[in-house]
C-alpha positions, -999 to +999 in steps of 0.1 A: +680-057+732+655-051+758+627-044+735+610-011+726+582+010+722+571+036+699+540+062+708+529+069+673+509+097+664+485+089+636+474+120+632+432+135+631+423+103+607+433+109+570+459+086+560+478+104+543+484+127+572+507+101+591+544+114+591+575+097+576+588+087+607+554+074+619+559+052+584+591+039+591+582+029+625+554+007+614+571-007+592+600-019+618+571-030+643+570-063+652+537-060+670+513-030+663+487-018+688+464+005+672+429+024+686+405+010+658+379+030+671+397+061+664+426+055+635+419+048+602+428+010+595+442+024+564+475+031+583+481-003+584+491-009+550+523+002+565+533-025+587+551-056+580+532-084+566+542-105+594+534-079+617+511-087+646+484-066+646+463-057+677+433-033+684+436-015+719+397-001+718+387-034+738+415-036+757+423-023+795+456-003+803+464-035+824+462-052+785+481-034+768+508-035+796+511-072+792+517-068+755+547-047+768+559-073+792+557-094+762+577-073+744+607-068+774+607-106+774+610-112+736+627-081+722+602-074+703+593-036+687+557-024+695+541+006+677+513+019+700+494+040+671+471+066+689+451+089+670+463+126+668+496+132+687+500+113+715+509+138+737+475+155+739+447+138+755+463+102+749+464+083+779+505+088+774+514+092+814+506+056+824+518+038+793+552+058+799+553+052+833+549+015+830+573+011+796+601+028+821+594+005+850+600-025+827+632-010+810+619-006+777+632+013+752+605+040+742+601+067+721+575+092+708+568+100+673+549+130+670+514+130+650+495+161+632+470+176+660+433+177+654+435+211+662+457+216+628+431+198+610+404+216+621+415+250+612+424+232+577+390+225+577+380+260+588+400+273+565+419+301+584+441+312+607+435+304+646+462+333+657+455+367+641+473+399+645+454+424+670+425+395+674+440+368+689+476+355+698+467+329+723+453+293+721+441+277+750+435+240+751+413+223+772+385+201+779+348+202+805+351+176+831+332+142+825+346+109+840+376+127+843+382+155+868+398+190+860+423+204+885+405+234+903+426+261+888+415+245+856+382+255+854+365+264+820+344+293+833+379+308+844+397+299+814+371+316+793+374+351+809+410+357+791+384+360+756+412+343+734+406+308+712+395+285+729+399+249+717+375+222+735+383+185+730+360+160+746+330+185+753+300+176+732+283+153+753+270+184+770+265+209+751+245+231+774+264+228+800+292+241+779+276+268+763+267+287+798+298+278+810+316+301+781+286+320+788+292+325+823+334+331+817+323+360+795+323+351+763+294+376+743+264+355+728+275+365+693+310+349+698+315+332+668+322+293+673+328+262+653+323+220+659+342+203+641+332+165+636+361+138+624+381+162+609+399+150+578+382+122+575+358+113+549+322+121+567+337+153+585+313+177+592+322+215+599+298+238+618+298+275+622+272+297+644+276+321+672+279+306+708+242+315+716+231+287+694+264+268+702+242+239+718+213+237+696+238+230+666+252+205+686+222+188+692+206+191+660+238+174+645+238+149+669+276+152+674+280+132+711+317+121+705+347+126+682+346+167+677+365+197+688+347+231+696+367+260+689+353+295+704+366+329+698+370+363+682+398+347+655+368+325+639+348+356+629+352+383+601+396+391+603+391+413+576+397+445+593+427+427+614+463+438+617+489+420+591+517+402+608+551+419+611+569+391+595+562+401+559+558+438+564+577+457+543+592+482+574+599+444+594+637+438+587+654+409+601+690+391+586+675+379+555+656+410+549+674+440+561+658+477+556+672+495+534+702+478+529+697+450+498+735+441+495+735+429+530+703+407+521+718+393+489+755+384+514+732+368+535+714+348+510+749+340+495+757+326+526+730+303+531+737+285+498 
């Protein structure tokens, strides 16, 4: 063995949102690193008793990569538990860049996206017939820079979803900026604080009051803003093709229900 390590999603915070695999992997781990600041210490229920457990909020990259040395040397199975799915917004690059210089074995276990557990929270649809079709994910630039075809006030002009992580800090910087990129004052929006968690909070208001809400919630860390035309009224959108009755497809041909019950037969 050469040692290995896992990436695990933990998903938006609820506990009960971690996947199977992210299950079986803690409980295989012989060391877990988790972000305590951000995953719900309830996930560790799941790892070994014998398990050593370490938080990463207090930690440098340069750490964490000697818990991986550690690992190379000894042979030893490290779940790196980050909070959503890994892939998005979670520092991956580095970590994977150093596992592969050491010769690690590594994986990554997908987690459930905040972005899911928001529009649970919502309680809708993010991609609507004839409203919207596209998500676009993205972030404002703090301490770290955006590439300069990256920009928000850009991004914004295609009117679609938008989905903000790691933009509440200024909130009326980002309001003129989807301002600015077009979007109409009475775009409706939503901030959504922690979702799935216990104290989430869910906001709705139009963009022109976008920061205000922010501020009067004092939401600084923690939340995604969603903007967009699919967070208003849908009633009057288009139904998707999938389930019309004039959509046929193999399982569901038009007009012809033998060939749908042959093909049902031969699916088991």
């Amino acid at each position: 063995m050469t040692g290995r390590v896992s990436f695990v999603g933990a998903g938006p915070g609820a506990p009960d949102l971690l996947t199977l695999r992210a299950v079986a992997v803690l409980q295989a781990a012989d060391v877990v690193v988790w972000a305590r600041s951000l995953v719900d210490p309830a996930i560790l229920e799941h790892a070994r008793p014998d398990a050593e457990l370490i938080p990463s909020d207090d930690r440098t990259h340069e750490d964490v990569i000697e818990i991986y040395t550690r690992a190379r040397r000894d042979s030893l199975h490290v779940a790196r538990v980050h909070s959503g799915d890994p892939t998005v917004y979670g520092a991956l690059h580095e970590q994977l860049a150093a596992c592969r210089a050491l010769d690690l074995d590594v994986e990554i276990v997908p987690g459930v996206s905040s972005v899911g557990a928001a529009a649970a929270a919502l309680g809708q649809e993010l991609t609507i017939p004839d409203v919207s079709q596209t998500l676009i994910y993205t972030r404002r630039p703090t301490r770290t820079s955006m590439p300069a075809n990256e920009q928000l006030v850009e991004l914004a002009r295609h009117g679609t979803t938008l989905v903000l992580f790691l933009s509440v800090r200024r909130p009326r910087e980002l309001q003129a900026d989807l301002l600015e990129g077009g979007y109409a004052p009475d775009t409706p929006c939503a901030v959504v604080y922690r979702a799935s968690w216990p104290d989430e909070i869910v906001i709705r208001c139009a963009l022109q009051d976008l920061a205000a809400q922010i501020k009067d919630y004092k939401i600084t860390t923690q939340a995604l803003v969603l903007v967009g035309p699919a967070l208003g009224d849908a009633a009057c959108a288009g139904r998707s093709h999938v389930y019309d009755p004039g959509y046929g497809h193999r399982y569901r041909p038009l007009g012809r229900p033998d060939r749908y019950k042959k093909a049902a037969r031969a699916d088991g």
